[in-house]
C-alpha positions in Angstrom: 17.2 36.1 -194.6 19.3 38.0 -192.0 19.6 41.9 -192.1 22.3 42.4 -189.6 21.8 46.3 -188.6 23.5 49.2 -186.1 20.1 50.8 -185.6 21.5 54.3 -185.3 23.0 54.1 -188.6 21.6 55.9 -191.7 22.3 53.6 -194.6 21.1 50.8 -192.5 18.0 52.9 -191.6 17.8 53.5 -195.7 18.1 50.0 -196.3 15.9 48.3 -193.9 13.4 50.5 -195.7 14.3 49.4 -199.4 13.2 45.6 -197.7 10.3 46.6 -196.4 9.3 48.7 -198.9 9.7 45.5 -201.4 8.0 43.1 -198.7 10.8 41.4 -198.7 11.1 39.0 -195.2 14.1 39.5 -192.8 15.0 38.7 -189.4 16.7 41.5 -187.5 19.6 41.7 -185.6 21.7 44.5 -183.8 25.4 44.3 -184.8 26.6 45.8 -181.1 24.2 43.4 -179.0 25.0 40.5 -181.5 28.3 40.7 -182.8 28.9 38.2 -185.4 31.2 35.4 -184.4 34.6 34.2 -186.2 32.7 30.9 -187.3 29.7 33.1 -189.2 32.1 35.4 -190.4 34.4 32.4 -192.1 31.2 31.1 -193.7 30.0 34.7 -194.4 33.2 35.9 -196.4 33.5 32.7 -198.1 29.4 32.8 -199.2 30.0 36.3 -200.3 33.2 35.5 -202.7 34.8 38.9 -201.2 37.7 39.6 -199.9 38.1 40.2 -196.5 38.3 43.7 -196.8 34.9 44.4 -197.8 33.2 43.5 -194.5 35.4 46.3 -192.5 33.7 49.5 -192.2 36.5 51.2 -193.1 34.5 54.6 -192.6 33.8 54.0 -188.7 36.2 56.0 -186.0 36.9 52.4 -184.5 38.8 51.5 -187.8 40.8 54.6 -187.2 41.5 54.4 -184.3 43.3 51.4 -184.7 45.3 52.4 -187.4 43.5 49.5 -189.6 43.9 50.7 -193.2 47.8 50.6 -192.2 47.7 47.5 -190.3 45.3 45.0 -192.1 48.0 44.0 -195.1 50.0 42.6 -192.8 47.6 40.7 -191.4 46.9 37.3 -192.4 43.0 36.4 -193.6 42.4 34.4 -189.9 43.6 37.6 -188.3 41.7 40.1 -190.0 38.3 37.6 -189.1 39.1 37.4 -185.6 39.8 41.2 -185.1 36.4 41.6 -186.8 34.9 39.0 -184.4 35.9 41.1 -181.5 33.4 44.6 -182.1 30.5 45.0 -184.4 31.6 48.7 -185.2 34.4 47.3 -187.2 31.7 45.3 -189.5 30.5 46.5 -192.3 27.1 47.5 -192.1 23.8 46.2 -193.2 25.0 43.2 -193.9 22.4 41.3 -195.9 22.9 37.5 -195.0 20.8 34.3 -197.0 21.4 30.8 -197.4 23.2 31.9 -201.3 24.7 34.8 -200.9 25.9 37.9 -198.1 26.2 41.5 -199.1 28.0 43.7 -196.8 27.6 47.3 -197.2 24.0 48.7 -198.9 24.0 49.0 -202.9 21.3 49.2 -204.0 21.7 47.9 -207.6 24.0 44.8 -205.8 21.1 44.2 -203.6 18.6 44.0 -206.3 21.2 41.5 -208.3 21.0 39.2 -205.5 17.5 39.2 -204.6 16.9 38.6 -208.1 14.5 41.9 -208.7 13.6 43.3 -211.8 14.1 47.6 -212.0 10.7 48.4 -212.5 
């Protein structure tokens, strides 16, 4: 499993801890030194059944300051990918990345649904 990560950021800090706190095996990897590509993100989005939308970190100052939320919708689904291909602070973040399934953002009950845990 892949646990794709900007190290400074809280909810990623919060959930790299829910994994390791479950012993639950991950590779690492730093969204900024690693950005994902256009191919991983096609395969990604498609994986994940989500729009396009959801893997935007619509929260960051990058998404602002390119006037995304405005922008996007007229953008067509190959466009959106390969804007997100270009900087890692446009990605949502953690993403959680297996061969079945990729969960962008951290949720914890969404996480637990697709790691197939049981709420203690």
């Amino acid at each position: 499993m892949l646990f794709i990560e900007y190290p400074k950021c809280s909810t990623c800090k919060k959930a790299k801890k829910w994994l390791e706190d479950r012993k639950i095996a991950f590779t690492d990897r730093h969204i900024i030194e690693e950005n994902p590509t256009e191919e991983e993100l096609n395969q990604w989005i498609q994986r994940s059944g989500l729009p396009v939308k959801r893997f935007f970190n619509t929260s960051g100052m990058k998404y602002r300051e390119l006037g995304l939320k405005d922008r996007l919708p007229q953008m067509s689904q190959e466009e959106q990918i390969a804007l997100l291909a270009t900087d890692g602070m446009l990605v949502k973040r953690p993403l959680l990345v297996s061969d079945t399934f990729v969960v962008p953002g951290f949720r914890e009950k969404e996480w637990m649904e697709n790691l197939k845990i049981e709420e203690n």
